[in-house]
BADOPA-232187 format. One record per residue (C-alpha): residue number from 1; x negated, y negated, z negated; chain. Coordinates in nm, 2 decimals, always signed. Layout:
<sites>
SITE num      u      v      w cadena
SITE NUM      X      Y      Z      A
...
</sites>
This chain:
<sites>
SITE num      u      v      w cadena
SITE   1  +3.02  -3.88  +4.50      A
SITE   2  +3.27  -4.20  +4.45      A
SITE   3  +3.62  -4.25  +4.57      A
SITE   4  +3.81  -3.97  +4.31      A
SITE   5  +3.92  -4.29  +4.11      A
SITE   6  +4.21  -4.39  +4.30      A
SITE   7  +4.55  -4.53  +4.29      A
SITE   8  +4.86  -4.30  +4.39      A
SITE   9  +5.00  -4.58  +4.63      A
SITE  10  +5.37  -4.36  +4.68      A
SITE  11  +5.42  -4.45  +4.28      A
SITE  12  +5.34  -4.77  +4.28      A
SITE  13  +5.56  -5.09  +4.33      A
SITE  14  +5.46  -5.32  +4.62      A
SITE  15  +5.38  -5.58  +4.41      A
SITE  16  +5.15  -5.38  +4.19      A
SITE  17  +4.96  -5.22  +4.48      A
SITE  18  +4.90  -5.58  +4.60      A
SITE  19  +4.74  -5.68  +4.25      A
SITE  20  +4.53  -5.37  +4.31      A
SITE  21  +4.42  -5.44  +4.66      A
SITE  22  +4.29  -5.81  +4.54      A
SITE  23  +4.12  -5.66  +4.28      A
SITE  24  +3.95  -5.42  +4.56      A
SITE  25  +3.89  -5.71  +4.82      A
SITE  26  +3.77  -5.94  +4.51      A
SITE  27  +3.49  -5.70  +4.45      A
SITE  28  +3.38  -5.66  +4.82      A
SITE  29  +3.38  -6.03  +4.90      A
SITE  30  +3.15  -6.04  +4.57      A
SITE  31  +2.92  -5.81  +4.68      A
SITE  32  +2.85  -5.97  +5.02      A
SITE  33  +2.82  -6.28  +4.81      A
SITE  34  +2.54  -6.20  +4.59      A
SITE  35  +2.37  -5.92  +4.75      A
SITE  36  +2.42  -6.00  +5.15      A
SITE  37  +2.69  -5.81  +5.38      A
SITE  38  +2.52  -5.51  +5.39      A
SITE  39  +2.59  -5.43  +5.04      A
SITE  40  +2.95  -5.36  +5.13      A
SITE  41  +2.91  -5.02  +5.16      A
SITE  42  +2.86  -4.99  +4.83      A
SITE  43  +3.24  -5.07  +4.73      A
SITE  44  +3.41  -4.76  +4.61      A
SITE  45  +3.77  -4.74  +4.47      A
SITE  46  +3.59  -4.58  +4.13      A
SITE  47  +3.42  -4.93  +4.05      A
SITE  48  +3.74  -5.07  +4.17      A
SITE  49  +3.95  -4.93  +3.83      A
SITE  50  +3.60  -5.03  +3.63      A
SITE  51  +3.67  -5.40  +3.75      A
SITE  52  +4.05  -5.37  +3.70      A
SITE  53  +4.01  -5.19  +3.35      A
SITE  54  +3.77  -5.47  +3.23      A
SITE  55  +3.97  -5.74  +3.35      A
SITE  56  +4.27  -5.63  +3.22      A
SITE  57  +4.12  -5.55  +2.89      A
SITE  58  +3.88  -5.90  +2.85      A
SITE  59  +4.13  -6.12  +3.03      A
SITE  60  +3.85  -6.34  +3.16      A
SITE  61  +3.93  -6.68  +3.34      A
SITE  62  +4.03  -6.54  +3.70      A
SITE  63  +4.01  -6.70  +4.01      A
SITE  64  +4.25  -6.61  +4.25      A
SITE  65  +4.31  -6.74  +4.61      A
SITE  66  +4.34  -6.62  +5.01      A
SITE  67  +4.13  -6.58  +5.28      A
SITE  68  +4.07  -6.39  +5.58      A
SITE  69  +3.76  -6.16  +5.62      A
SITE  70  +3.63  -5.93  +5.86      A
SITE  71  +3.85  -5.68  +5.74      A
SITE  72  +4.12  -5.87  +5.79      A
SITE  73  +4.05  -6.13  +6.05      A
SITE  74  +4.44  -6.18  +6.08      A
SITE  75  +4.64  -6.18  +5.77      A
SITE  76  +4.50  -6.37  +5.45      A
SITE  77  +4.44  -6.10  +5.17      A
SITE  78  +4.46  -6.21  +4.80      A
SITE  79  +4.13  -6.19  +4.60      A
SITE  80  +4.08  -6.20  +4.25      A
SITE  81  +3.73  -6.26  +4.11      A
SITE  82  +3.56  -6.35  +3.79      A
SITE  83  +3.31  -6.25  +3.58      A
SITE  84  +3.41  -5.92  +3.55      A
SITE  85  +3.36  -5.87  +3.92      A
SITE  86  +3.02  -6.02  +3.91      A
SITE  87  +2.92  -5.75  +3.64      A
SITE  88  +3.09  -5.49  +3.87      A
SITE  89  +2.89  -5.60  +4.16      A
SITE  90  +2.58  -5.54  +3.97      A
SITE  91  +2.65  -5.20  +3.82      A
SITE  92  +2.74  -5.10  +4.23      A
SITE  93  +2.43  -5.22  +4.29      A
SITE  94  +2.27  -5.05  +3.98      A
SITE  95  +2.40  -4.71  +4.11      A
SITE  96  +2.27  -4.78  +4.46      A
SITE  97  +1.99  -4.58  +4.45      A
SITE  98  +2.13  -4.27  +4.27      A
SITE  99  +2.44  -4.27  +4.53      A
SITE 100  +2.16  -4.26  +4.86      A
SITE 101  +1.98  -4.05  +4.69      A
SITE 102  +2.29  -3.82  +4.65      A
SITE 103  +2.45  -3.85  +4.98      A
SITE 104  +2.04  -3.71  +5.11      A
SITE 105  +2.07  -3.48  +4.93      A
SITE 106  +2.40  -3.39  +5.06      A
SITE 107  +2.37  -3.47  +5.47      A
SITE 108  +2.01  -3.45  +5.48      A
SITE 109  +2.09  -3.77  +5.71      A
SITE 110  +1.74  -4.03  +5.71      A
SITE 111  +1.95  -4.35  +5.74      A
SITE 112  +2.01  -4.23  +5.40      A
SITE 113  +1.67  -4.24  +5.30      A
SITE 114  +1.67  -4.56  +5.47      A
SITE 115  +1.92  -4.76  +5.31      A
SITE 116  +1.79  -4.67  +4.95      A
SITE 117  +1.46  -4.86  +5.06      A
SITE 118  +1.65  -5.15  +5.17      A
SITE 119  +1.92  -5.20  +4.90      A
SITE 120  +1.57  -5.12  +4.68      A
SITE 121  +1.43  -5.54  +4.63      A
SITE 122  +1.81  -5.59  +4.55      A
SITE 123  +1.84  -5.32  +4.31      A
SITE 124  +1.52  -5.37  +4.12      A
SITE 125  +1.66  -5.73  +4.09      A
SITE 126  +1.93  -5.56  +3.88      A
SITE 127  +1.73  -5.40  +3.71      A
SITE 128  +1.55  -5.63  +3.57      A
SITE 129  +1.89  -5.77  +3.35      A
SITE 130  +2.05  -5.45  +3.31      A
SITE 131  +1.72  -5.25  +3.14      A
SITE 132  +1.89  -5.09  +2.88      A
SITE 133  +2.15  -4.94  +3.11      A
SITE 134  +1.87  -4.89  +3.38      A
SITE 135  +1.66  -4.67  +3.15      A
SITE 136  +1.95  -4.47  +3.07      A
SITE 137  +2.09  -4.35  +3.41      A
SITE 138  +1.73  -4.29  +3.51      A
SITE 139  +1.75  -4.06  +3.25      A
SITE 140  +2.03  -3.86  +3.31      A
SITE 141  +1.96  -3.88  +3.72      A
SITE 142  +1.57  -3.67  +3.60      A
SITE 143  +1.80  -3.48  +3.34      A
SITE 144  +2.08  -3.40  +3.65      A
SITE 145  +1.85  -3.32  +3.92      A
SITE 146  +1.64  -3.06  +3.67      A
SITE 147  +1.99  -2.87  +3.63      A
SITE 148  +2.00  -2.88  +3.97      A
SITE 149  +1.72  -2.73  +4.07      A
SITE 150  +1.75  -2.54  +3.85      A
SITE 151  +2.09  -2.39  +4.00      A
SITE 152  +2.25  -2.44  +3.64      A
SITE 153  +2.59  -2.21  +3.68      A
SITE 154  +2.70  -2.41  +3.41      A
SITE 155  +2.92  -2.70  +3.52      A
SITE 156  +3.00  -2.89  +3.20      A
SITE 157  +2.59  -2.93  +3.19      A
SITE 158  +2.52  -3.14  +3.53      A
SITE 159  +2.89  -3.33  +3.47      A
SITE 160  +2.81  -3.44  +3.13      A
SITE 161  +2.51  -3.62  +3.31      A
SITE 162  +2.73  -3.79  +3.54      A
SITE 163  +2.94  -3.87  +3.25      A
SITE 164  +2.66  -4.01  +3.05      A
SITE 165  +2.61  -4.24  +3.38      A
SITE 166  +2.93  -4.37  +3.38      A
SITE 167  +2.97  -4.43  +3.00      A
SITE 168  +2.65  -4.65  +2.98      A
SITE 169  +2.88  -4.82  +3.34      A
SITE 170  +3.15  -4.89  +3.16      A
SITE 171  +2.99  -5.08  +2.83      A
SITE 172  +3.05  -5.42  +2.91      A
SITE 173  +2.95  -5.54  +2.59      A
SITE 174  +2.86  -5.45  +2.24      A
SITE 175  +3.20  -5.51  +2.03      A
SITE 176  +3.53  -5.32  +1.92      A
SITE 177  +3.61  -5.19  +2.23      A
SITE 178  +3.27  -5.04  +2.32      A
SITE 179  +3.26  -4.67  +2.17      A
SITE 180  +3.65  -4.64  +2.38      A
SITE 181  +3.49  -4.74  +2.72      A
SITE 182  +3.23  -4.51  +2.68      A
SITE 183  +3.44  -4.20  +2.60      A
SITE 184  +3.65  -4.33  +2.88      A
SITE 185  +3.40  -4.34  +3.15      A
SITE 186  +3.27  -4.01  +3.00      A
SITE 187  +3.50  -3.82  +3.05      A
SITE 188  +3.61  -3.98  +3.38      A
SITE 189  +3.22  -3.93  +3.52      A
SITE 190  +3.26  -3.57  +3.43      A
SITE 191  +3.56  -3.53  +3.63      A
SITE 192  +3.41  -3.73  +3.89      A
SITE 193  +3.13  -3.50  +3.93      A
SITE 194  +3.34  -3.21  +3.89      A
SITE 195  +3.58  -3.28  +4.16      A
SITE 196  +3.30  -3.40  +4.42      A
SITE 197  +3.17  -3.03  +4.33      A
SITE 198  +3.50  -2.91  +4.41      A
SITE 199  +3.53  -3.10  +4.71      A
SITE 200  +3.18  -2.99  +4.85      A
SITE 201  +3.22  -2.66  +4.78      A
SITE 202  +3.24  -2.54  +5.13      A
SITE 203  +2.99  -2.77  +5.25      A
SITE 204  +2.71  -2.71  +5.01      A
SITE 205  +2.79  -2.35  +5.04      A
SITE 206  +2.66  -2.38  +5.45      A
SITE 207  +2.41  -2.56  +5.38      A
SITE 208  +2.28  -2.41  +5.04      A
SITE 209  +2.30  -2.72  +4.86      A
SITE 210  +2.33  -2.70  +4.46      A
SITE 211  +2.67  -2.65  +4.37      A
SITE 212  +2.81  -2.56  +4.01      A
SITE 213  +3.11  -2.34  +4.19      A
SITE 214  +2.90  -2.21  +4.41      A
SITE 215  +2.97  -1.81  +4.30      A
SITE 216  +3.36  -1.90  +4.34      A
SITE 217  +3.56  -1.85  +4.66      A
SITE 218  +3.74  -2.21  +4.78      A
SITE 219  +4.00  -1.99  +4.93      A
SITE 220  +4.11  -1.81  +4.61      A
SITE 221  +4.42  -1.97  +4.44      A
SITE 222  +4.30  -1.82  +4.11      A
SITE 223  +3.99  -2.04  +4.15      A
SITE 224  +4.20  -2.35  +4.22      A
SITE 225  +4.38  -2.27  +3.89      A
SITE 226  +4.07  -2.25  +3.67      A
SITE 227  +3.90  -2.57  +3.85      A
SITE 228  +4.26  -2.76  +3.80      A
SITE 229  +4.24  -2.69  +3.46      A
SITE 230  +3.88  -2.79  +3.41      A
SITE 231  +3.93  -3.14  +3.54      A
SITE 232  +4.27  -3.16  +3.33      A
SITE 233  +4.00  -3.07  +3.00      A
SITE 234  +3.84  -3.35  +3.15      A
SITE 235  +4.01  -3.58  +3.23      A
SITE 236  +4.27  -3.59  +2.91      A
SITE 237  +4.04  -3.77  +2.67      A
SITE 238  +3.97  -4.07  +2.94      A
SITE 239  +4.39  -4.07  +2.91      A
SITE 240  +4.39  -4.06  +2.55      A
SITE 241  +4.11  -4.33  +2.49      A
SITE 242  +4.30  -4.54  +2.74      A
SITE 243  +4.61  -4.56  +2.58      A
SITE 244  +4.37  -4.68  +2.26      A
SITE 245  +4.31  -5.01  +2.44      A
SITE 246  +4.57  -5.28  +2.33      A
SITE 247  +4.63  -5.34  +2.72      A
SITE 248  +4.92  -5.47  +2.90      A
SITE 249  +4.83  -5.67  +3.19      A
SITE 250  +4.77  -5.44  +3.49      A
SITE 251  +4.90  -5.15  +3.27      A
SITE 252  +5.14  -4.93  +3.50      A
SITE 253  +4.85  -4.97  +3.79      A
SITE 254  +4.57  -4.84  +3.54      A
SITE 255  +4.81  -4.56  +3.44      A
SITE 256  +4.94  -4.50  +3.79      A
SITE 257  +4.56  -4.42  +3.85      A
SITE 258  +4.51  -4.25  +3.51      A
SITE 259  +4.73  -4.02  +3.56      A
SITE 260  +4.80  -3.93  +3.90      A
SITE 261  +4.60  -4.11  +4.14      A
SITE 262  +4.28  -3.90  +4.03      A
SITE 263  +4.43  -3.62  +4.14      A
SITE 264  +4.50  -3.73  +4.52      A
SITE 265  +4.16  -3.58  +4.60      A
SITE 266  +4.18  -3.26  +4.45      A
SITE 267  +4.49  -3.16  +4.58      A
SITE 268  +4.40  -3.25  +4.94      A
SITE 269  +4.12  -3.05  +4.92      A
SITE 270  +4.30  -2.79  +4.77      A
SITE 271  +4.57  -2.76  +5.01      A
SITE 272  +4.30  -2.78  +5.31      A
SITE 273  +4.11  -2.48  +5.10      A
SITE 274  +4.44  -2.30  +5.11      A
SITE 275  +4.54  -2.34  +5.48      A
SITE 276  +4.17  -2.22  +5.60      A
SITE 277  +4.25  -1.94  +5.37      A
SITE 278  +4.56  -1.84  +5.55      A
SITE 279  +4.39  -1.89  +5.87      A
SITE 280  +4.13  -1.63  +5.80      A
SITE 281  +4.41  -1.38  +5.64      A
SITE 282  +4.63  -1.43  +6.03      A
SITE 283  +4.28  -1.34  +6.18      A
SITE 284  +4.19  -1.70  +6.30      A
SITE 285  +3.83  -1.90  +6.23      A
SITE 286  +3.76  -2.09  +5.89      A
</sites>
């Protein structure tokens, strides 16, 4: 359910795409550093904007320098850490467990099953200084998979979990700027929820997963219009409670996200919806 959060590289200067990548690498190398190599999988480009948006907002002391990695084992990459990507290591971590726990749900795959028992010594450790936040998304995961089961038709129900999730995410700390980060990652969790349903839709349709869309046709353009407009209803706030923040470093890249990268998944999914649609129309296999 992570990776909607993106940057729309085609609109963004190479310079700024750099800044975004050594944000990106920053918080990979950090999780490998506090949590062992394995806990690279957990990176996702959604908890990439979480460290950017903090660190552009808090302006902490950064350190940044180059290195070669794995990854890279050729060209030096720039990295930017600080303690802004230590606390973003620790809410990946934190969400470990819920993400696993989704993507069984999802492929039905054991090495899922699997890797939430042993990220789970790890992610108890987080637990233990996050509590607060802990309790809450244990909350809204018991609150999201009653809906579920429940086959809520609803969709604003089970994305308004998700969006609780995020919003307790993105509180850094208690001050002025609190109440604004959670009203972004609000309504940013909603429309990540929302457009993973979309996404799935297909897929959860074969296997008879839980889907919120799952009495809509992925084929029909009319559906594509409604679920566009959904996500625009949910994502507008996040925009509007962005712009609230007095930020300028990093500015255009958080924008360039903001407002278009977000909706790089969407429309790929779309146009693939579309295409199978036409297929099936011309007498071919979806």
């Amino acid at each position: 359910m992570y990776g909607y959060i993106q940057v729309c590289k085609p609109e963004l200067k190479f310079r700024e795409f750099d800044e975004y990548r050594a944000y990106y690498c920053g918080l990979c190398r950090t999780l490998r550093e506090k949590f062992g190599a394995s806990s690279q999988m957990l990176l996702s480009y959604d908890l990439t904007f979480l460290s950017l948006l903090l660190d552009s907002l808090y302006e902490p002391e950064n350190e940044s320098f180059k290195s070669r990695c794995i990854a890279h084992p050729v060209n030096e990459q720039k990295f930017i850490v600080s303690e802004i990507t230590d606390y973003t290591a620790d809410m990946c971590m934190l969400l470990a467990s819920y993400k696993f726990e989704d993507d069984w749900k999802d492929e039905r795959k054991y090495l899922k099953k699997a890797l939430g028992k042993i990220f789970s010594g790890r992610y108890e450790s987080v637990r233990e200084r996050y509590t607060d936040k802990a309790i809450v998304i244990d909350d809204e995961i018991e609150k999201l998979d009653r809906l579920e089961r429940e086959n809520c038709n609803n969709p604003e129900e089970p994305a308004s979990c998700f969006g609780r999730i995020l919003a307790e995410i993105m509180a850094y700390r208690n001050d002025l700027w609190e109440n604004t980060l959670r009203e972004i990652g609000f309504h940013m969790g909603k429309f990540i929820y929302l457009s993973d349903a979309f996404d799935d839709l297909s897929k959860d349709r074969k296997k008879k997963c839980y889907n919120p869309f799952s009495s809509q046709d992925e084929h029909d353009p009319d559906f594509h219009k409604a679920a566009e407009d959904l996500l625009r209803l949910m994502i507008a706030p996040a925009a509007s409670a962005f712009e609230y923040l007095p930020i300028v470093k990093n500015a255009e890249i958080l924008r360039n996200i903001i407002y278009a990268g977000v909706w790089t998944g969407f429309r790929r999914r779309k146009s693939h919806y579309l295409s199978q649609g036409e297929k099936a129309k011309q007498g071919g296999n979806i």
